[in-house]
C-alpha positions as CSV (number, residue, x, y, z in Angstrom):
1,X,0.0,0.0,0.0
2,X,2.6,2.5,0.7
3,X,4.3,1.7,-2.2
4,X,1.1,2.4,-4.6
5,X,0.7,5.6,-2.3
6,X,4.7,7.4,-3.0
7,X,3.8,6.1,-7.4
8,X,0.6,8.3,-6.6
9,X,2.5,11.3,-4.7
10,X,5.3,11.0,-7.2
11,X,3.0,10.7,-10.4
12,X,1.4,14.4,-8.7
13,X,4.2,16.3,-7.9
14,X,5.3,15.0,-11.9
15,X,2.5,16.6,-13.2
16,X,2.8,19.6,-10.9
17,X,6.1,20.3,-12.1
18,X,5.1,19.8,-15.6
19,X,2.9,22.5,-15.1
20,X,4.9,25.1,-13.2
21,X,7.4,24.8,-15.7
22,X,4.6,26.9,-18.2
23,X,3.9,30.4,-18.1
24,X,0.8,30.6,-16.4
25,X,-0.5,32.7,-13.5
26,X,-4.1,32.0,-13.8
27,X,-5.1,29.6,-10.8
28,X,-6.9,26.2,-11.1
29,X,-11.1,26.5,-11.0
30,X,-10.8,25.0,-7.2
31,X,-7.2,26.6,-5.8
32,X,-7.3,28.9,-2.8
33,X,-4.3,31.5,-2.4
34,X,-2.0,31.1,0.3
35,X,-2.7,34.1,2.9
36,X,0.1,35.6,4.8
37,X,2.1,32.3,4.2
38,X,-0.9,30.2,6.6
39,X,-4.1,28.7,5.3
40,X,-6.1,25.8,6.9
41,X,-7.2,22.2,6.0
42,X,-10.9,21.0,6.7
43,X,-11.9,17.9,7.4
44,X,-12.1,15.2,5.3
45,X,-9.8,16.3,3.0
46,X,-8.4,13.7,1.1
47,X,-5.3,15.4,-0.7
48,X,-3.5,18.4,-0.6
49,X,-1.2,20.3,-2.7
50,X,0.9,23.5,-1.6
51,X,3.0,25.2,-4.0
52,X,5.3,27.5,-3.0
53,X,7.2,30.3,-5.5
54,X,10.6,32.0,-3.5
55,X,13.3,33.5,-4.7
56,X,15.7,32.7,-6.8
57,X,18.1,30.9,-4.3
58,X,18.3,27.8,-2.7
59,X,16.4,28.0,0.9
60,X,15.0,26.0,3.1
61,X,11.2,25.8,3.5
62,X,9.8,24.6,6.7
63,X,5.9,23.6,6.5
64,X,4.2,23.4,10.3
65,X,1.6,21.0,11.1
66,X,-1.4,21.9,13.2
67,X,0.5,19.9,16.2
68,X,3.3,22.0,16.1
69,X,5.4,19.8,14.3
70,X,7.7,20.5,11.4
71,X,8.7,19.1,8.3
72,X,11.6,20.1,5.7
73,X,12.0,18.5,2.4
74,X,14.6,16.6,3.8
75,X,12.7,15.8,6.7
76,X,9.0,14.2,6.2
77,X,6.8,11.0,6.2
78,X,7.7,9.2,3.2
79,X,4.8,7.3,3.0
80,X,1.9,9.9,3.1
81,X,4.3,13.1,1.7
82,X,5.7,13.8,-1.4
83,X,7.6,17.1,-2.2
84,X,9.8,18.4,-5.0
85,X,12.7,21.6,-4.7
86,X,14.3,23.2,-6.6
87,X,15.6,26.6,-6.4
88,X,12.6,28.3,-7.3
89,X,9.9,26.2,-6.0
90,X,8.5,23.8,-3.6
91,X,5.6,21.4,-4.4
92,X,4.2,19.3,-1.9
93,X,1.7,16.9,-1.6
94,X,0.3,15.1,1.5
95,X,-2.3,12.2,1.6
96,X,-5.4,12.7,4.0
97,X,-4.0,15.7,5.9
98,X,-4.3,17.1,9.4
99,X,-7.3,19.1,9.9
100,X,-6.6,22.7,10.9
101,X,-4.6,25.8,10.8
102,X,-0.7,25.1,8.6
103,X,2.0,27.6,8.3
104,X,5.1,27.9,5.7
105,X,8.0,29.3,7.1
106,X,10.1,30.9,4.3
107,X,10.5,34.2,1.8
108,X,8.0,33.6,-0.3
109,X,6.7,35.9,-4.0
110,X,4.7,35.0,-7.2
111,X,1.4,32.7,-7.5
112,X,1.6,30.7,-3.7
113,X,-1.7,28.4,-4.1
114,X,-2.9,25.2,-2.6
115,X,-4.9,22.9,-4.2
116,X,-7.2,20.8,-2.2
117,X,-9.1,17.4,-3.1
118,X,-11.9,16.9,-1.1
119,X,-15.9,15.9,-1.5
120,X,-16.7,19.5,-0.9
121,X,-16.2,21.7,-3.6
122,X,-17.5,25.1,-5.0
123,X,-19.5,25.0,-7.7
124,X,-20.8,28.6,-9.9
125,X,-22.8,28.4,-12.7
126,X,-23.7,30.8,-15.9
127,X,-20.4,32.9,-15.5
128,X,-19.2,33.5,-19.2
129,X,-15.2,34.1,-20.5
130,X,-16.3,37.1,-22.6
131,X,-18.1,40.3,-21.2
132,X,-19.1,44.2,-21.4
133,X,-17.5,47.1,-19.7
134,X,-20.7,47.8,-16.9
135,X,-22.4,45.0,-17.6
136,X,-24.6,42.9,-14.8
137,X,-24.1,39.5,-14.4
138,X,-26.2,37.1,-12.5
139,X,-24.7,33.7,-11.2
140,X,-25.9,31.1,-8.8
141,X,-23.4,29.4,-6.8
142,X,-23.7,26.3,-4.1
143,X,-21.2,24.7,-2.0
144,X,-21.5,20.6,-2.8
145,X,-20.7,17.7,-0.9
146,X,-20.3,14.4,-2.5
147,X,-22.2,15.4,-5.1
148,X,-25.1,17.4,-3.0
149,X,-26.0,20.9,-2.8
150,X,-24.8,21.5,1.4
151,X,-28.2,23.2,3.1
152,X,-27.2,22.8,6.8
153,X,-27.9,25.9,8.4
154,X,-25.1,25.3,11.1
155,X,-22.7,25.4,8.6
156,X,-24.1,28.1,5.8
157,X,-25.3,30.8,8.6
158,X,-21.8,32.5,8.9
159,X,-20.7,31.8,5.5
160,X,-19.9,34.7,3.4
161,X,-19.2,35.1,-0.6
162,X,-17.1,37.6,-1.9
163,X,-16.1,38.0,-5.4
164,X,-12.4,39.6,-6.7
165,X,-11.1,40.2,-9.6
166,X,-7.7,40.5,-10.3
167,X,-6.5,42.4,-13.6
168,X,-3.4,40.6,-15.3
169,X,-2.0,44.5,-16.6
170,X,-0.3,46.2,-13.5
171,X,-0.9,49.1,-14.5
172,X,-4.2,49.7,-15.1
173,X,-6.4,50.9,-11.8
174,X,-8.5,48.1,-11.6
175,X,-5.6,45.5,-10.5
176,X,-7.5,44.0,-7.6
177,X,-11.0,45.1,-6.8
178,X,-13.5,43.2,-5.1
179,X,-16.9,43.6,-6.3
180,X,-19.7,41.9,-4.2
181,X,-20.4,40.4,-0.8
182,X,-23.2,38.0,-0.3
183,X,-24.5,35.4,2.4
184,X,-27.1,32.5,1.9
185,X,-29.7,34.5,4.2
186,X,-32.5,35.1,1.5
187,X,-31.6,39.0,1.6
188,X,-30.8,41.5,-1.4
189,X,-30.0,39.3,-4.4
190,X,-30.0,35.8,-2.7
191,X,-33.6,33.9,-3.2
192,X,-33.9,31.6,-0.4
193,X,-32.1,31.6,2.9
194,X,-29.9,28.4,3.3
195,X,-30.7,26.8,0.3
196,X,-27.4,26.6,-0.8
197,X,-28.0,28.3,-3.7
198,X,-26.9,32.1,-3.9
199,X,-28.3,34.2,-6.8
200,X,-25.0,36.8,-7.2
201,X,-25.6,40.1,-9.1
202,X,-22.4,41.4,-10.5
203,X,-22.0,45.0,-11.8
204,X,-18.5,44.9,-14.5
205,X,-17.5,48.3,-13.9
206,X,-13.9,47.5,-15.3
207,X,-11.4,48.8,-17.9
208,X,-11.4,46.7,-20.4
209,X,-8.9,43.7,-20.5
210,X,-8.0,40.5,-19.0
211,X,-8.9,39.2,-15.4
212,X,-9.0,36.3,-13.2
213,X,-12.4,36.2,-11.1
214,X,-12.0,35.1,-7.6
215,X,-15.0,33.7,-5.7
216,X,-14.3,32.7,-2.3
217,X,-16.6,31.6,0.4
218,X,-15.4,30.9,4.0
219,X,-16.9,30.0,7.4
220,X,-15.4,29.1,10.8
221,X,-14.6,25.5,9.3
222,X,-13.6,25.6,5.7
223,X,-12.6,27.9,2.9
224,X,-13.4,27.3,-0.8
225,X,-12.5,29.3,-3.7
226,X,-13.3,28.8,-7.5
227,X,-11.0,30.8,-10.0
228,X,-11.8,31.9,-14.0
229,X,-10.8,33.7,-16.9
230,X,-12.8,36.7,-18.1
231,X,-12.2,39.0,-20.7
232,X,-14.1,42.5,-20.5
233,X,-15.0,44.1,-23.9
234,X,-15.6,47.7,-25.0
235,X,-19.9,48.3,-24.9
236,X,-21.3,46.9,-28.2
237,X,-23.6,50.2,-28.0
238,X,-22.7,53.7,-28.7
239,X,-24.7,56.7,-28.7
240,X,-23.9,60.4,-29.1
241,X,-26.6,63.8,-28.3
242,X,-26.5,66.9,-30.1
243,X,-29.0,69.5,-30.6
244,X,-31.7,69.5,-33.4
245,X,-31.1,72.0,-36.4
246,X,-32.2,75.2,-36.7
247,X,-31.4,75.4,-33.0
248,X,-34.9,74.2,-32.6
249,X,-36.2,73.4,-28.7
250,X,-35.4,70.0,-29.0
251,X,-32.2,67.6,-29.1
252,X,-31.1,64.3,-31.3
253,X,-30.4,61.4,-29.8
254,X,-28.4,59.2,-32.1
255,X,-27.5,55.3,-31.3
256,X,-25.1,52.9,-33.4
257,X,-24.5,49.3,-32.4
258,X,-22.0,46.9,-33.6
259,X,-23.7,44.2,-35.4
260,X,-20.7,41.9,-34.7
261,X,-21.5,41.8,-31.0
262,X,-25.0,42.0,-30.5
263,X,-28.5,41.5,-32.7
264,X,-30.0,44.5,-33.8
265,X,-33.1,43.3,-33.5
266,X,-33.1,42.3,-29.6
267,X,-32.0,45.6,-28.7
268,X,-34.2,47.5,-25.9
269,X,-32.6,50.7,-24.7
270,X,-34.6,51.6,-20.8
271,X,-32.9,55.2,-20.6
272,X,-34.3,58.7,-18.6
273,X,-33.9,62.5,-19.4
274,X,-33.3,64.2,-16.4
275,X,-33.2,67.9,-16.2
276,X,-30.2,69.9,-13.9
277,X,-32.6,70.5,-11.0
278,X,-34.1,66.9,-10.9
279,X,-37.1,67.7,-10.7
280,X,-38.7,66.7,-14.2
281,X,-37.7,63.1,-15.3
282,X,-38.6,62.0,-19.2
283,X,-38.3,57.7,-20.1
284,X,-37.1,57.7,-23.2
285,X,-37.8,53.6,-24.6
286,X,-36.1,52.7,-27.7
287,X,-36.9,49.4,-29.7
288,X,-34.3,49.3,-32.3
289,X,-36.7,46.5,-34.0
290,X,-38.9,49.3,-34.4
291,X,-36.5,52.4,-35.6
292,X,-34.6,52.0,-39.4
293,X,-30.8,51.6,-39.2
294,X,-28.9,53.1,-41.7
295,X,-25.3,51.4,-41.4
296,X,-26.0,50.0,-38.2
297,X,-27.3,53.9,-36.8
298,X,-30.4,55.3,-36.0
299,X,-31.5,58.9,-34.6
300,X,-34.5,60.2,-33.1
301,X,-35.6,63.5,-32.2
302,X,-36.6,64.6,-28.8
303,X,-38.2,68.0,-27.8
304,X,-37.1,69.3,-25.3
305,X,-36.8,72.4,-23.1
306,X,-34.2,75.1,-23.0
307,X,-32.3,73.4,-20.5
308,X,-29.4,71.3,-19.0
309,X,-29.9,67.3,-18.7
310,X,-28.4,64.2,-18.1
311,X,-29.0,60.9,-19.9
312,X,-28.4,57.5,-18.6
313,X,-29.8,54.2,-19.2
314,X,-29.7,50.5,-19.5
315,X,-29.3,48.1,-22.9
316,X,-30.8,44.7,-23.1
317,X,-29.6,42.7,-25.5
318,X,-28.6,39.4,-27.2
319,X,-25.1,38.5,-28.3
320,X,-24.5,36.7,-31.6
321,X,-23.7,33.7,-29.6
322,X,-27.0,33.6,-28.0
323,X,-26.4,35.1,-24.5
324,X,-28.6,37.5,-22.9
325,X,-27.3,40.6,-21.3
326,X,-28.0,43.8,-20.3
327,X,-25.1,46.6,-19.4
328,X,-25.6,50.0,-18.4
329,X,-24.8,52.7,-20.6
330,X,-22.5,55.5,-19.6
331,X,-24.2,58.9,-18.0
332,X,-24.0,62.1,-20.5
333,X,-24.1,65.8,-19.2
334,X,-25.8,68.1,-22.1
335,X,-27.4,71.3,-23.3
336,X,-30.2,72.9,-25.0
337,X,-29.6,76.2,-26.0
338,X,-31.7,78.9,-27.6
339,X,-30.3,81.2,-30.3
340,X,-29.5,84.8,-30.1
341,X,-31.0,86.9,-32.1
342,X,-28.8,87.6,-35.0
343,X,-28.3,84.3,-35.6
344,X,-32.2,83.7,-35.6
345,X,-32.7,86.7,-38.6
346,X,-30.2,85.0,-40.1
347,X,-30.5,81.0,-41.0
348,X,-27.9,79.1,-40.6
349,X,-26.7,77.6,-44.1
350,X,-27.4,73.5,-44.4
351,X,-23.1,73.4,-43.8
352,X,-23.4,75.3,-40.1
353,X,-26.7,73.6,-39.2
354,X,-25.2,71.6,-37.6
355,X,-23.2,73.5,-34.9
356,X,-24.6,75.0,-31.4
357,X,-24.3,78.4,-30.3
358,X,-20.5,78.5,-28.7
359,X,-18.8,76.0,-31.9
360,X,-20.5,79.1,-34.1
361,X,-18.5,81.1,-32.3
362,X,-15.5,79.3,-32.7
363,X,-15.9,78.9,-35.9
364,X,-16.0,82.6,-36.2
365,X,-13.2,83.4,-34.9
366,X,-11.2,80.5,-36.7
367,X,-12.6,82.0,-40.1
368,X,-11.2,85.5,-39.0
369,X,-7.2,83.6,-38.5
370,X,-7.7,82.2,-41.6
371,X,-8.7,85.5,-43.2
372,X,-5.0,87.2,-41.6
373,X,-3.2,84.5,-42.6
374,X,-3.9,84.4,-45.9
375,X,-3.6,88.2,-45.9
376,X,0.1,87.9,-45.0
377,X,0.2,85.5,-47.5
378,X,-0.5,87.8,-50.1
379,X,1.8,90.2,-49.0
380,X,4.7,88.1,-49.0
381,X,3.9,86.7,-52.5
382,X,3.3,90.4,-53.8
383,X,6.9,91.7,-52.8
384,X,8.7,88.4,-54.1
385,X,7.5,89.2,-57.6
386,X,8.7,92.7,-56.7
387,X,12.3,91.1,-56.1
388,X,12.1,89.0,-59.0
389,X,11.2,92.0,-61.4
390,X,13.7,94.0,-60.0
391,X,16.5,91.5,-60.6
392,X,15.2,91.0,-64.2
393,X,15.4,94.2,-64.9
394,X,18.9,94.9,-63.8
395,X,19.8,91.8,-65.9
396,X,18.2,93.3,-69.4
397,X,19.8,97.0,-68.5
398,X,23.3,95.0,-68.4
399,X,22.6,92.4,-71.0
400,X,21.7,96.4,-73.2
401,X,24.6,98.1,-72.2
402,X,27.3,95.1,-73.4
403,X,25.4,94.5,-76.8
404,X,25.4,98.5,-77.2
405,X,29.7,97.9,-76.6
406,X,29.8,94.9,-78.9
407,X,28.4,96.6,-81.6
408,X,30.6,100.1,-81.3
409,X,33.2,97.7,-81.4
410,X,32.1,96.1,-84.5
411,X,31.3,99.7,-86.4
412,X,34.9,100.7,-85.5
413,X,33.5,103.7,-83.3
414,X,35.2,102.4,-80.3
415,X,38.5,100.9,-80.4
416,X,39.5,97.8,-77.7
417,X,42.1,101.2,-76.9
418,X,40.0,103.1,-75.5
419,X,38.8,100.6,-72.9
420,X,41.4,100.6,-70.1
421,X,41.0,99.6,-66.8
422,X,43.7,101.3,-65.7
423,X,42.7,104.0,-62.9
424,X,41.8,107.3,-64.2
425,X,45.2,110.1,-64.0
426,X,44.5,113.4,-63.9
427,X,45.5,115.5,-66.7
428,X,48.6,117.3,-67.1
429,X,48.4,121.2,-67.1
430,X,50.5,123.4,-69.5
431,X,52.0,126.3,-67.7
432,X,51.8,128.8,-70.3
433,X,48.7,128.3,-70.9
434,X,47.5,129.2,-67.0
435,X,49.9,132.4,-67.5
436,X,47.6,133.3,-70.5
């Protein structure tokens, strides 16, 4: 028997370092992380399976027993305990542990985990890989033993249910935040108390990427945790506002959806209008069955007040796959503005119609930069073609005066003589002819 038991420890901690050899930092579905280097074993646990990540030295890790005692991977019951070292990890696996608190004494960094095998396990149900920046999810989870959804009410009364998630980019803001808290008590989202069953309502406010969803339930006896990918997408819905034309009492509310993602056809937007005071709230149903899309966009018109509002709202859909979803649409601060009067004697051409109040404006005063640039443009062009002619013109006067030379020379007027470039003397002065 003991031999069958070290081929079974040894064929585990094979495996185990099969897989720690891979790059990969997302935990298995029934792991739960090591805590401040001390976790605890419940009962009837049948295997167990710590790994430990340290440093990049040899070290020795020590691994204390609820009794107090200590084992080393030099030191350790052969016949119930398997562990591997090297100098970056420990793996060890024990058969039919001690129930109880454990400690590992050592310097420990990365993934730490231990797996557990044991008739109760964690089990959550309709949580998908792929979903939408603010999107609600609703999953039912139960704790089962040997097959059994647990409904003691000794043992689910002080059990809690938290849910993590744990972004794989650093740097983003979202690397660890934990989202919901629930207990099996029949209160908020949870349908029956101590049925085992809890009805979780998640609310994916998260920058979009790649997570790991931690769901961890815990009472004075045992701890349980299931782990999961999740991707979160961008929203498959987009919508932009913008006052009517005309600067009419009223605003355009234009929605595109991305066909790719989501059915057209299944879309129900649940949104309100709300006004700056609060005070006046307009629901504002869209059935995109109803409206027609022109490349995947339709707008509606909505009158409305000279005033400032906010719209929010919710999206219920169905994705291509099948999957029904709703997400809840990011809030939007905006404006309706009424005209002054110039610009109401005056219609705004079908190019401008477009614009409010203040990007007429701006426009305005962009036009009037243009207008000085191109001014000083002019300009400069003007007095290059004034510096051009000029130096033209001193070019034909010289190219004149040498053919007038070449052809004095030719008609023997002017002799090659009488061109010296000598310096000019001054001429001699006869004497008699000053005393004259």
């Amino acid at each position: 028997m003991a031999i069958i038991k070290k081929k079974w420890i040894a064929f585990t901690l094979l495996i185990f370092t099969v897989m720690s050899s891979m790059a990969h930092t997302i935990y298995a579905p029934n792991d739960i992380p090591l805590l401040d280097n001390r976790f605890r074993i419940d009962p009837n646990t049948e295997q167990v399976t710590i790994i430990l990540n340290h440093p990049s030295h040899a070290q020795k890790v020590v691994l204390v027993n609820p009794d107090g005692s200590k084992w080393y991977a030099q030191r350790h019951p052969p016949e119930t305990v398997g562990w591997f070292n090297n100098r970056n990890q420990d793996i060890i696996t024990i058969q039919n542990p001690m129930p109880g608190p454990w400690q590992a004494i050592a310097s420990l960094n990365g993934k730490n985990r231990i797996q557990l095998l044991n008739p109760t396990t964690l089990k959550v149900e309709k949580l998908p890989l792929k979903v939408y920046n603010k999107e609600y999810l609703t999953s039912y989870i139960s704790l089962i033993n040997d097959g059994q959804v647990m409904t003691d009410k000794d043992l689910l009364n002080n059990a809690r249910l938290t849910v993590s998630l744990i972004n794989s980019d650093k740097q983003t803001n979202d690397s660890q935040k934990s989202i919901a808290l629930y207990k099996d008590d029949g209160q908020s989202y949870d349908s029956l108390p101590f049925d085992g069953k809890l009805s979780t309502r998640l609310f994916m406010d998260l920058t979009p990427g790649r997570y790991l969803v931690n769901i961890r339930t815990k009472n004075n006896i045992f701890i349980r945790s299931y782990n999961a990918d999740m991707i979160v997408f961008p929203q498959p819905l987009g919508y932009k506002i913008k006052q009517s034309n005309n600067n009419k009492s009223s605003a355009e509310f234009t929605f595109v959806v991305d066909p790719l993602e989501i059915d057209p056809n299944s879309v129900v937007i649940d949104s309100l209008i709300t006004d700056s005071s609060g005070s006046n709230t307009k629901q504002l149903i869209v059935h995109l069955a109803d409206q027609i899309l022109e490349n995947d966009t339709t707008t509606l018109k909505i009158e409305l007040p000279y005033k400032k509002y906010t719209y929010s709202g919710e999206v219920f859909a169905t994705t291509v796959d099948g999957r029904e979803l709703s997400f809840q649409l990011p809030e939007y601060e905006f404006e309706v503005v009424s005209a002054p009067l110039d610009i109401i004697d005056n219609p705004i051409t079908s190019s401008a119609a477009e614009l409010t109040v203040t990007e007429l404006e701006s426009k305005t005063i962009e036009e009037e930069e243009i207008e000085i640039a191109d001014t000083f443009q002019y300009l400069w062009i003007l007095v290059s073609i004034l510096i051009v002619i000029i130096i033209i013109s001193i070019f034909v006067v010289l190219f004149m005066l040498k053919r007038k030379q070449k052809k004095l020379l030719e008609n023997g007027e002017l002799s090659l003589d009488d061109i010296s470039t000598e310096p000019l003397k001054p001429l001699e002065i006869d004497e008699n002819d000053v005393k004259k």
